[in-house]
N, C-alpha and C positions, 0 to 999 in steps of 0.2 A: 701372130698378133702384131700390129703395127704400135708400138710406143710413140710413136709422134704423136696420136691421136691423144693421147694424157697432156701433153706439152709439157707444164710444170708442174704438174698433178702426180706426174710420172710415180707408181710405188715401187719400192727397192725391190727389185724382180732382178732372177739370173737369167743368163743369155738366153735361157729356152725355156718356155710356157707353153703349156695347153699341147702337152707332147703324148704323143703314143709308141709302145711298144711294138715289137712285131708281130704281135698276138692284137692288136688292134685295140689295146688294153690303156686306160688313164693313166699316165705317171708323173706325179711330181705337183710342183706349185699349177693349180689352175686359174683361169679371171676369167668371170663370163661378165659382160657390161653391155651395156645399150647406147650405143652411139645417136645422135642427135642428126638426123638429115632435114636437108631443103629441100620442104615436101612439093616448092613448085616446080623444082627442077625434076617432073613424074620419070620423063624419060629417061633421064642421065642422074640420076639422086649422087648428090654430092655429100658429105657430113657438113656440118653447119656450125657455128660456135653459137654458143647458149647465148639465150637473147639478155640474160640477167646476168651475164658474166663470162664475157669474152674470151678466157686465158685457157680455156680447153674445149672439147669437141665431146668429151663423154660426159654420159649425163648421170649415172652411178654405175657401180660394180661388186660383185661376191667374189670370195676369193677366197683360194684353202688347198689343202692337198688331197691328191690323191694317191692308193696305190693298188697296184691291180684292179683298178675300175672301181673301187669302191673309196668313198669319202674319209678322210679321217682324220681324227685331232681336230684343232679349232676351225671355222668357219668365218668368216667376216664378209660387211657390207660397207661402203662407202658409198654417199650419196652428194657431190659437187652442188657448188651454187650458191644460192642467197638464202635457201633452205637448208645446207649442208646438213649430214648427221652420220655417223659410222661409229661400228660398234660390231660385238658378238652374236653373230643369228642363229650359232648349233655348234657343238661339240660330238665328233665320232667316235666312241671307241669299241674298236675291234680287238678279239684275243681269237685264239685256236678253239676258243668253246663258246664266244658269243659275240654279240654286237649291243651297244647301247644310246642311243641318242636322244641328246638332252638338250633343249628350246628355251626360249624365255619359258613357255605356255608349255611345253611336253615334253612325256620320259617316256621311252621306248625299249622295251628292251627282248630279245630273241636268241635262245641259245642257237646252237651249231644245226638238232638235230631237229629244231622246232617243236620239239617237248615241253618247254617251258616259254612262252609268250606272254606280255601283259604290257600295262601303262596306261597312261591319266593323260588328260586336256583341261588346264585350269583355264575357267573362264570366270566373268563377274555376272551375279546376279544383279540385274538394274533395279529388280523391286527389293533386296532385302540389300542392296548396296554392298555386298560383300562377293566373298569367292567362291566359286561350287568348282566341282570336280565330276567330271564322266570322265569313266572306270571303260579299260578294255580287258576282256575277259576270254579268252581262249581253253579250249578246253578239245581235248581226243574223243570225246565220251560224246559230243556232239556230232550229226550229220556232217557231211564233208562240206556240205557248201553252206553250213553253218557252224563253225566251229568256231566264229568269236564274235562278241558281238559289245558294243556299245551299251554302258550301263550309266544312267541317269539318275540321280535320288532314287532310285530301286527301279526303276521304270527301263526297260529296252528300247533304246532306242534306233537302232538296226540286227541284223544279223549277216554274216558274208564267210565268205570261203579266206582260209587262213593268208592267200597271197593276195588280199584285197587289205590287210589289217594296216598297216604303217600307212597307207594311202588316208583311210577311213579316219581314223585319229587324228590325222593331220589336217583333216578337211571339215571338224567339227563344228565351228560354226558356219561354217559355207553351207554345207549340207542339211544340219539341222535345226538353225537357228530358229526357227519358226515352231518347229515341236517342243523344244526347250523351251523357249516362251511360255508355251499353254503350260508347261506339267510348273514351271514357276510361278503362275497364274494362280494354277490350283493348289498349289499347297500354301498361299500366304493368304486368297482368297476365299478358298475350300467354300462351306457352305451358301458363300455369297454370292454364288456363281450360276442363274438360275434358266435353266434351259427352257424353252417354250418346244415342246414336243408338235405343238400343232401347225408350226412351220413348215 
């Protein structure tokens, strides 16, 4: 990672970031960031200094440890500029019997042997102005490529194989934003809701 590219932005980092082991494995402090290029310069892209603030070349960053390839302990983001803003975006924690990760918006959590899985996605309902909750549910006793699935004020709203679940949760209103809608439609609207069948 080249440090000059922060200038005075620079965060207190040791001599070595974004290192691997000989197992080709994460270790230690990481920084993943988006550099700011001079998109006319197509053939030769140069970094560029932000148009709203001269004093650096990057334009935010995440940063956190790692160890043996996996995330863990705090998370942070920093975002330069006339917009600035930086803060906490997740906490990892691993033991010998599980993992848990915790978001502004979500808890995760999966033991060692994947016997025990679960967790939530708090989101806000816009018609009753408040918070709802879809529930992740995993269970053995289900089909293999159903074994957890997305739960809505009682309503499913997918089903997927157990190594799609932390993806799925995390992508809740990406993916389902438009289903969640309707079933919030209908349960503040319920009978008001009048279908023309001859459409």
């Amino acid at each position: 990672m080249d440090k000059s590219l922060f200038l005075n932005h620079t965060p207190t980092l040791p001599d070595t970031v974004n290192r691997v082991d000989k197992n080709n494995d994460k270790q230690g402090l990481w920084i993943y960031y988006i550099i700011d290029y001079d998109v006319e310069l197509i053939r030769n892209p140069k970094p560029t200094l932000d148009r709203y603030d001269t004093t650096f070349f990057i334009n935010e960053c995440e940063y956190g440890k790692y160890e043996d390839n996996q995330k863990i302990g705090d998370w942070y983001f920093e975002k330069f500029g006339h917009s600035g803003s930086s803060g906490r975006i997740a906490n990892y924690y691993r033991s010998d019997s599980s993992i848990a990760i915790t978001k502004n918006y979500l808890y995760y959590y999966q033991n060692t042997d994947s016997t025990i899985v679960f967790g939530h996605y708090l989101l806000k309902n816009d018609l009753s102005n408040k918070m709802d909750t879809v529930y992740l549910n995993c269970s053995n006793d289900l089909p293999k490529s159903q074994k957890c699935m997305l739960v809505y004020q009682d309503i499913v709203l997918d089903s997927f194989p157990l190594n799609r679940a932390y993806i799925k949760l995390g992508n809740v209103w990406l993916n389902y934003d438009m289903k969640i809608y309707e079933i919030q439609k209908s349960h503040k609207y319920g009978s008001n809701i009048k279908i023309d069948n001859n459409k």
